[in-house]
RODREN-388256 format. One line per 10 residues: their letters; for each residue x, y, z of C-alpha. Coordinates in nm, 3 decimals. Layout:
N
A) X,Y,Z; ... $
This chain:
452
XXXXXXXXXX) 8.199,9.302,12.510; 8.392,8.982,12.584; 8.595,8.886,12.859; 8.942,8.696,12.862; 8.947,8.369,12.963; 9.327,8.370,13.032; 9.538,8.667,13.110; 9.886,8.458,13.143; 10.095,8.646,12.865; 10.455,8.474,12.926 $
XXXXXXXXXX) 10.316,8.137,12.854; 10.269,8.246,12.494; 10.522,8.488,12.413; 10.766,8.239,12.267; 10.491,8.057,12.052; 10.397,8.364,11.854; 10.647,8.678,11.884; 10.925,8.491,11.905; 10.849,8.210,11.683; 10.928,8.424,11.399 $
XXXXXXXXXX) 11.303,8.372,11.460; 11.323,7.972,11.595; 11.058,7.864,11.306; 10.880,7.583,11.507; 11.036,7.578,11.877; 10.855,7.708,12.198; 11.095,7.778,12.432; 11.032,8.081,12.697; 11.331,8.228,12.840; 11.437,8.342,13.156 $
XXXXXXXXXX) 11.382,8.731,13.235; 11.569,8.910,13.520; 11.479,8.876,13.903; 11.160,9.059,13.986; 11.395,9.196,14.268; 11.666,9.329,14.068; 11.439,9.458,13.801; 11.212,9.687,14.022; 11.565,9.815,14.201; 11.714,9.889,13.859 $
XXXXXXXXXX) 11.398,10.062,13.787; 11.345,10.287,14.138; 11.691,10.428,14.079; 11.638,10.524,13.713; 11.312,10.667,13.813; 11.517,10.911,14.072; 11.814,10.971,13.769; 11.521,11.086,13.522; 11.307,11.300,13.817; 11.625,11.465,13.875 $
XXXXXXXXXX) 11.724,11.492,13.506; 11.358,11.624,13.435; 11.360,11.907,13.754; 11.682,12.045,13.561; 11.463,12.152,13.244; 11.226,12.415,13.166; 10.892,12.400,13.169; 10.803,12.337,12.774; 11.141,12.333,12.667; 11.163,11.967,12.547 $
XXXXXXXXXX) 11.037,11.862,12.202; 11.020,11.567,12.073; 10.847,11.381,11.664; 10.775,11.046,11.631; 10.687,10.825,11.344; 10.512,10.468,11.331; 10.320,10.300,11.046; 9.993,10.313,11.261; 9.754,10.513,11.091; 9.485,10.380,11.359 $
XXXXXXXXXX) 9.681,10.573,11.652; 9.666,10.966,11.500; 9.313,11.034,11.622; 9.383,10.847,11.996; 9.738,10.999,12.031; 9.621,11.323,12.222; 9.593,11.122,12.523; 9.876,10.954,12.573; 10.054,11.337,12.526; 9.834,11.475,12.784 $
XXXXXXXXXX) 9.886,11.174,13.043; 10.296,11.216,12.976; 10.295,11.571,13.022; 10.139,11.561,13.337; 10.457,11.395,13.510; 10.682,11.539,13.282; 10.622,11.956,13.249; 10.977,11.984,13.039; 10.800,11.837,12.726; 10.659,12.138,12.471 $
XXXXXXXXXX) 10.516,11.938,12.252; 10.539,11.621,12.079; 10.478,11.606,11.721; 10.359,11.282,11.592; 10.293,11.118,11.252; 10.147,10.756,11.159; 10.119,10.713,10.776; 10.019,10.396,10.637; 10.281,10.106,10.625; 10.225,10.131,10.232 $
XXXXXXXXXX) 10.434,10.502,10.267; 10.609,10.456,10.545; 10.949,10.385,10.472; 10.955,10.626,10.155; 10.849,10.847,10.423; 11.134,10.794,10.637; 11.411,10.762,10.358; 11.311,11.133,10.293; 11.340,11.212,10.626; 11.674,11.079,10.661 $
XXXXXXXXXX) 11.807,11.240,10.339; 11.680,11.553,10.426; 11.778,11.577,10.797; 11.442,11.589,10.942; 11.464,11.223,11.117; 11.210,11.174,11.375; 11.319,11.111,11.758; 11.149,10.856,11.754; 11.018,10.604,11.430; 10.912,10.241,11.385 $
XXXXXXXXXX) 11.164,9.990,11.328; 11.130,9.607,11.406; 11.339,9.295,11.379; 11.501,9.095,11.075; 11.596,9.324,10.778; 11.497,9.650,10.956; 11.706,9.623,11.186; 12.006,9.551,10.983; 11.901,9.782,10.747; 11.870,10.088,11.020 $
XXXXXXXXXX) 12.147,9.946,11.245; 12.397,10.267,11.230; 12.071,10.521,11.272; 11.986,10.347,11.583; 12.065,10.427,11.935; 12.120,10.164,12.195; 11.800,10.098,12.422; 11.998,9.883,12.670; 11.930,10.101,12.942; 11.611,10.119,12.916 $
XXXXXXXXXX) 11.344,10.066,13.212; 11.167,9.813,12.971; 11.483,9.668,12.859; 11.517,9.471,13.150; 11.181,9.301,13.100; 11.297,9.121,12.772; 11.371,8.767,12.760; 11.662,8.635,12.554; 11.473,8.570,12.317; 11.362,8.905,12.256 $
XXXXXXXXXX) 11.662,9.088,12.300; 11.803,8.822,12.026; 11.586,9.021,11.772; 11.601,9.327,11.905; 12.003,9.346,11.887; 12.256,9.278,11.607; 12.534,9.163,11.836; 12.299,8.921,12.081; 12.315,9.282,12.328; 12.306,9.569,12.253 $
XXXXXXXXXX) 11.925,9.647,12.211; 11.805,9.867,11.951; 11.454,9.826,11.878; 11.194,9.815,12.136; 10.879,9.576,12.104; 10.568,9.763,12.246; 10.279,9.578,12.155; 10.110,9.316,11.929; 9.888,9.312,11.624; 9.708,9.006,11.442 $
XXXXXXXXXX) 9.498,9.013,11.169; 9.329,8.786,10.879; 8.968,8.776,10.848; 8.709,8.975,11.050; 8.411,8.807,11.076; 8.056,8.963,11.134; 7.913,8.685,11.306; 7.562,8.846,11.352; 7.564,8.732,10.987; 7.732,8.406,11.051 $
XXXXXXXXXX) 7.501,8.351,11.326; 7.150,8.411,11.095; 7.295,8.089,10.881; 7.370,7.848,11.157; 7.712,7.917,11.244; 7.826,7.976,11.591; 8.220,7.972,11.525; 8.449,8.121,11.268; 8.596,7.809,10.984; 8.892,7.671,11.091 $
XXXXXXXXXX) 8.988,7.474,10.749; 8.924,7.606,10.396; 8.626,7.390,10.295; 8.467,7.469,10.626; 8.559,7.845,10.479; 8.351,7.755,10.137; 8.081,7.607,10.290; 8.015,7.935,10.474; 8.072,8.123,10.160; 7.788,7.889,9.999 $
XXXXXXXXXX) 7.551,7.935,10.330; 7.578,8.292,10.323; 7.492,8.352,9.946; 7.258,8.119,9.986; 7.073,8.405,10.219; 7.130,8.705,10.027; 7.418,8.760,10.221; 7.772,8.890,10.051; 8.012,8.676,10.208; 8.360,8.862,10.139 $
XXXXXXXXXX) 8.469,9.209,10.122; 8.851,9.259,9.939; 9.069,9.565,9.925; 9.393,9.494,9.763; 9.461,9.787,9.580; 9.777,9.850,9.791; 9.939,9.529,9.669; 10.273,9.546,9.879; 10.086,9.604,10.207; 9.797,9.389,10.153 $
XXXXXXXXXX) 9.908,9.110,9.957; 10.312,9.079,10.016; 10.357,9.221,10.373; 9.982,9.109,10.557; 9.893,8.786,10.361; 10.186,8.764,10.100; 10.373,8.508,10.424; 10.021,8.327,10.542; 10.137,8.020,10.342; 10.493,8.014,10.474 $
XXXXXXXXXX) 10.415,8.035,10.849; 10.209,7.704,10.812; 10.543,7.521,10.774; 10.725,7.379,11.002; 11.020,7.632,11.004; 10.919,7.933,10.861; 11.172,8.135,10.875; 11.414,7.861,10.783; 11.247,7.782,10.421; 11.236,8.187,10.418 $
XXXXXXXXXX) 11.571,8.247,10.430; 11.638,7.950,10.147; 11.392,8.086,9.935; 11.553,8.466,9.970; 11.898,8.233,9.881; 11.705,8.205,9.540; 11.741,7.844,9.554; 11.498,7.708,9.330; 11.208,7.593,9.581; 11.011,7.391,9.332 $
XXXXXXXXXX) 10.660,7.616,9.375; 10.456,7.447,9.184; 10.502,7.171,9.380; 10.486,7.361,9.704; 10.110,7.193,9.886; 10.117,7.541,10.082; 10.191,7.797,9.846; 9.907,7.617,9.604; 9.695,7.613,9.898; 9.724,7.958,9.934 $
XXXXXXXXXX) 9.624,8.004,9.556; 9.319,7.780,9.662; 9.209,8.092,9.938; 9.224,8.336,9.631; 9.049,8.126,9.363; 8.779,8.082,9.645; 8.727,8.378,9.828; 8.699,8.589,9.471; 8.396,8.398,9.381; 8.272,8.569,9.694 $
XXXXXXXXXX) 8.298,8.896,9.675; 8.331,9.263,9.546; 8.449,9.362,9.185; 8.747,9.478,9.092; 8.947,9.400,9.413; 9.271,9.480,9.308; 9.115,9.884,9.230; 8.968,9.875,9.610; 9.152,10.052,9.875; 9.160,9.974,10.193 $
XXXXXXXXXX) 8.954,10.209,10.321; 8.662,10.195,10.136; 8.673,9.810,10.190; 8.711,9.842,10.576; 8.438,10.094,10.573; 8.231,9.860,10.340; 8.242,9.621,10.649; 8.214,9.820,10.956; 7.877,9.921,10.784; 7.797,9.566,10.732 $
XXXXXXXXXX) 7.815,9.534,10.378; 7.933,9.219,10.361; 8.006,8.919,10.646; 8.390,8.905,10.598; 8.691,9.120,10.499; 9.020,8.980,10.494; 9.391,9.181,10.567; 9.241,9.271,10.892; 9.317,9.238,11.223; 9.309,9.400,11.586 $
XXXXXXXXXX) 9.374,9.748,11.474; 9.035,9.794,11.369; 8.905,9.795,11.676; 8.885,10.199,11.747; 8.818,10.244,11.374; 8.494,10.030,11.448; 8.412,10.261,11.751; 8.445,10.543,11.523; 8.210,10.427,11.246; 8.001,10.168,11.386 $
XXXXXXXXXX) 7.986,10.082,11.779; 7.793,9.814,11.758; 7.918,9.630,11.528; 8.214,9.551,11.814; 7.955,9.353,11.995; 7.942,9.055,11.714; 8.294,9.088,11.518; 8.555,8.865,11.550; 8.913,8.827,11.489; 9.004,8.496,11.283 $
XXXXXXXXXX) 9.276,8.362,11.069; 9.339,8.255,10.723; 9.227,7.901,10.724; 9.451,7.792,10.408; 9.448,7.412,10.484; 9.194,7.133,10.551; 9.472,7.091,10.864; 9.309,7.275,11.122; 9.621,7.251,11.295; 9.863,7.379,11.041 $
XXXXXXXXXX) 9.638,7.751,10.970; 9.818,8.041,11.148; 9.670,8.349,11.233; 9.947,8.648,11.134; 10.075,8.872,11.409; 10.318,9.145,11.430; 10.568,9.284,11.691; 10.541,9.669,11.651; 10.878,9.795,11.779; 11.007,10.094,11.766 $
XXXXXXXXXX) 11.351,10.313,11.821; 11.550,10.631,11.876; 11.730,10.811,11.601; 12.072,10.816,11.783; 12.160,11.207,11.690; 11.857,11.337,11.812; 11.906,11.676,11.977; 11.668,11.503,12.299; 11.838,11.151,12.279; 11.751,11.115,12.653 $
XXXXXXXXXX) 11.431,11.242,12.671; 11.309,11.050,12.326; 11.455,10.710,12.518; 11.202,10.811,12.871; 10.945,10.864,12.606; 10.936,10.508,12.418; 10.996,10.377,12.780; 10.689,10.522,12.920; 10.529,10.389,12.582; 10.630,10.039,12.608 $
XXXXXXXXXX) 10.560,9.990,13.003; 10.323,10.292,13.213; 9.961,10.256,13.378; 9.871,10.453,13.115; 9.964,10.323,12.839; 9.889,9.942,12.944; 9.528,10.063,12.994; 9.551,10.294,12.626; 9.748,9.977,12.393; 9.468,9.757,12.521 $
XXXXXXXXXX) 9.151,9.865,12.640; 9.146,10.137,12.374; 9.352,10.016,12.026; 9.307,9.656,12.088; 9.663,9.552,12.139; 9.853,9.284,12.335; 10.169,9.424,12.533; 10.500,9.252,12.425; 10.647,9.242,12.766; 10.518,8.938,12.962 $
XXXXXXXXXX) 10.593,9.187,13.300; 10.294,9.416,13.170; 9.953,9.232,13.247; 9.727,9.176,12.986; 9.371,9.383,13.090; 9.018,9.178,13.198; 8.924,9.476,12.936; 9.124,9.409,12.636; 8.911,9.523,12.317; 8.734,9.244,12.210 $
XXXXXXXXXX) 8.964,9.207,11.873; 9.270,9.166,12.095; 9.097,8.881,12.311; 9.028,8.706,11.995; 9.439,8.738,11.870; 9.517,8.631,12.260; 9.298,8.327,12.244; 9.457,8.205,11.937; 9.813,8.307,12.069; 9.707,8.094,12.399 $
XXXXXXXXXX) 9.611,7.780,12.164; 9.930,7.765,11.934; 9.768,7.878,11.631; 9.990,8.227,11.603; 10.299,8.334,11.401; 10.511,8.674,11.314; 10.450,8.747,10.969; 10.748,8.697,10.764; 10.772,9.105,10.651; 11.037,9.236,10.868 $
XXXXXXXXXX) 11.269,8.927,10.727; 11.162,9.094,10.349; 11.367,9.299,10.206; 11.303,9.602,10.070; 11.389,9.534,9.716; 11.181,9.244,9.655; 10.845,9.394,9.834; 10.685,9.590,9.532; 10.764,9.290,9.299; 10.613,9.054,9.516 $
XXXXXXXXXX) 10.295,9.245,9.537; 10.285,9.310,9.141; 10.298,8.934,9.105; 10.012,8.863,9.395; 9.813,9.128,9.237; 9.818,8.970,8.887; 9.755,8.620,8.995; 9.461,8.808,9.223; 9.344,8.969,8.938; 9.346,8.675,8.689 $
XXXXXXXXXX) 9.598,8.837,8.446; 9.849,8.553,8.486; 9.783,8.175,8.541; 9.900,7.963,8.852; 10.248,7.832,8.650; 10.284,8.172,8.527; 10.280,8.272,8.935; 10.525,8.010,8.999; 10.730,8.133,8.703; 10.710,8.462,8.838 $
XXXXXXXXXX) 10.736,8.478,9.221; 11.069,8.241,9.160; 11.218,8.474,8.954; 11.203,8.787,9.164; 11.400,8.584,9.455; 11.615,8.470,9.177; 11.679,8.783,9.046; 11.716,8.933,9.427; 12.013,8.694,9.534; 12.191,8.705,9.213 $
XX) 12.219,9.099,9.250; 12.263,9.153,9.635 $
């Protein structure tokens, strides 16, 4: 396994999670004193022990609900380390569908009073979406670790918080690079030719070069690489938020959104049939048995996924981006702030808040985000581990150097996502031509603005 080079987190906070709201600036905020943060903490610890001694042994339960499929066979643990401090909690039912159901999922849930204690919701329009099912996190142990930044896009009104960042993802190509290795390449591409003249090396070898699962269109192609060409601008969320204006953006014209059509009409020559019929799981599964040398819409998730099919395999993969431009410097690898919050009527309000806390910042759960799923912790007060799974070293390294970004999903609204996706997916699968796309993907933003 790799080792970190660099385990200084604050540093790079502000050029990756929090670039998503400044588009472009890399400023890092001030946190509270370490003094008055640890005080603030020692006496909530005594409010909660005290709190806790007053209930019955197994007479708190508590749900929760995140779009982390990768987390419901590696949950157990984190229950059993919980309980062990905490002998009110009964049990604590969890569910992680896929991001493609989730918020169906939770609309149902909602409607039909069920609503988890706890469920994922991050920044953007989730958070104005959710804003009067939320309860307010402010007093939270973790709370006090955020920067302004942070609690910016965690609040509505600047502060009252009301989602909770726990940890970071990043994904867009895994690389095999025992295969990149048997045709001379010691490094993942960093521009897109360097990207086709791997492509050409590896066929040249026998090797497949690309594995593609885009069968669910609004996950893979809108939410994970649907924003890849808009966080290579220079404000990203700025030309986001004109585009969801439905000004007309002039996309044909657009070098980045045609440079993105470049990575499709490339990366298709290279690899499986019928892409848009491939789900993700038999395309993952495809590559952690080394069927092919690359599978993009992946990231640092995969890492326990990879221990459960294919050990080894960890030893020689590697986390890279989408390498859309010849400008090394403009190609962004995609990451993701997973937050997550507390239905304000639950029956345990209290004891769903001490829960998320102990998720967000415990021994336990720095060790299990990290050296287990592959995750970087959000809060620059939570070291980042000499044992981080090798995917997350490779999403820190590139967070270290500059070359991260916050996908653009949680600023999407909900309307637009499924349209989006139909458009990628017939562009993807060649039923539509590149003005046709332009035609297209305009239109739904039109369409969006003139009816909200």
């Amino acid at each position: 396994m790799k080792k970190c080079l660099a385990l200084t987190l604050a540093a790079v906070l502000a050029a990756s999670t929090l670039a998503g709201c400044g588009g472009g600036s890399t400023t890092t905020a001030e946190t509270t004193t370490a003094a008055a943060a640890s005080a603030a903490e020692s006496s909530a610890e005594t409010t909660e022990a005290a709190a806790a001694a007053e209930r019955e042994p197994g007479s708190v339960n508590l749900s929760i609900m995140l779009a982390l499929g990768q987390w419901t066979d590696n949950f157990d643990s984190v229950i059993e380390d919980y309980k062990k401090d905490n002998p009110q909690i009964g049990t604590i039912e969890y569910e992680f569908p896929s991001s493609s159901t989730y918020w169906d999922l939770l609309k149902g849930y909602l409607s039909a009073g069920t609503m988890p204690d706890i469920f994922g919701c991050g920044f953007g329009e989730q958070i104005e979406n959710w804003n009067e099912y939320l309860a307010d996190l402010s007093d939270l142990n973790a709370a006090a670790d955020l920067t302004d930044e942070q609690v910016a896009m965690c609040s509505l009104d600047g502060k009252t918080i009301q989602v909770m960042p726990m940890v970071m993802e990043g994904w867009g190509i895994l690389y095999n690079m025992k295969y990149l290795n048997q045709v001379g390449w010691e490094k993942t591409p960093e521009t897109i030719s360097e990207l086709e003249q791997l492509c050409k090396d590896l066929e040249a070898a026998g090797i497949q070069p690309f594995i593609h699962h885009y069968a669910e269109t609004s996950l893979s192609l809108t939410n994970h690489l649907g924003s890849t060409w808009i966080t290579v601008k220079d404000d990203p969320l700025g030309y986001f938020e004109e585009l969801k204006s439905g000004k007309d953006m002039n996309l044909a014209e657009d070098e980045d959104l045609n440079a993105m059509l470049d990575y499709y009409d490339l990366v298709l020559q290279y690899g499986n049939d019928d892409v848009i019929a491939t789900d993700k799981w038999t395309g993952r599964n495809s590559f952690f048995l080394e069927e092919g040398a690359m599978v993009d819409d992946e990231g640092s998730w995969e890492i326990p996924n990879i221990m459960d099919v294919n050990p080894d395999l960890a030893d020689h993969v590697v986390q890279g981006l989408v390498p859309i431009s010849d400008d090394a410097s403009k190609n962004k690898l995609q990451t993701a702030s997973i937050c997550a919050a507390v239905y304000k009527d639950s029956p345990e309000l209290e004891e769903a808040k001490k829960f998320l806390d102990y998720l967000t910042k415990s021994d336990y759960t720095a060790y299990w985000h990290q050296d287990v799923m592959g995750n970087i912790p959000c809060l620059s007060t939570v070291p980042v581990s000499e044992n981080l799974a090798c995917l997350g070293q490779d999403v820190f390294a590139l967070m270290q150097d500059g070359k991260t970004h916050e996908v653009m999903t949680p600023w999407t609204p909900d309307e637009v996502k499924d349209s989006l996706g139909e458009v990628w997916s017939l562009y993807v699968g060649k039923q539509i031509d590149r003005a046709q796309f332009f035609e297209q993907y305009q239109a739904v933003w039109t369409n969006y603005a003139a009816n909200k």
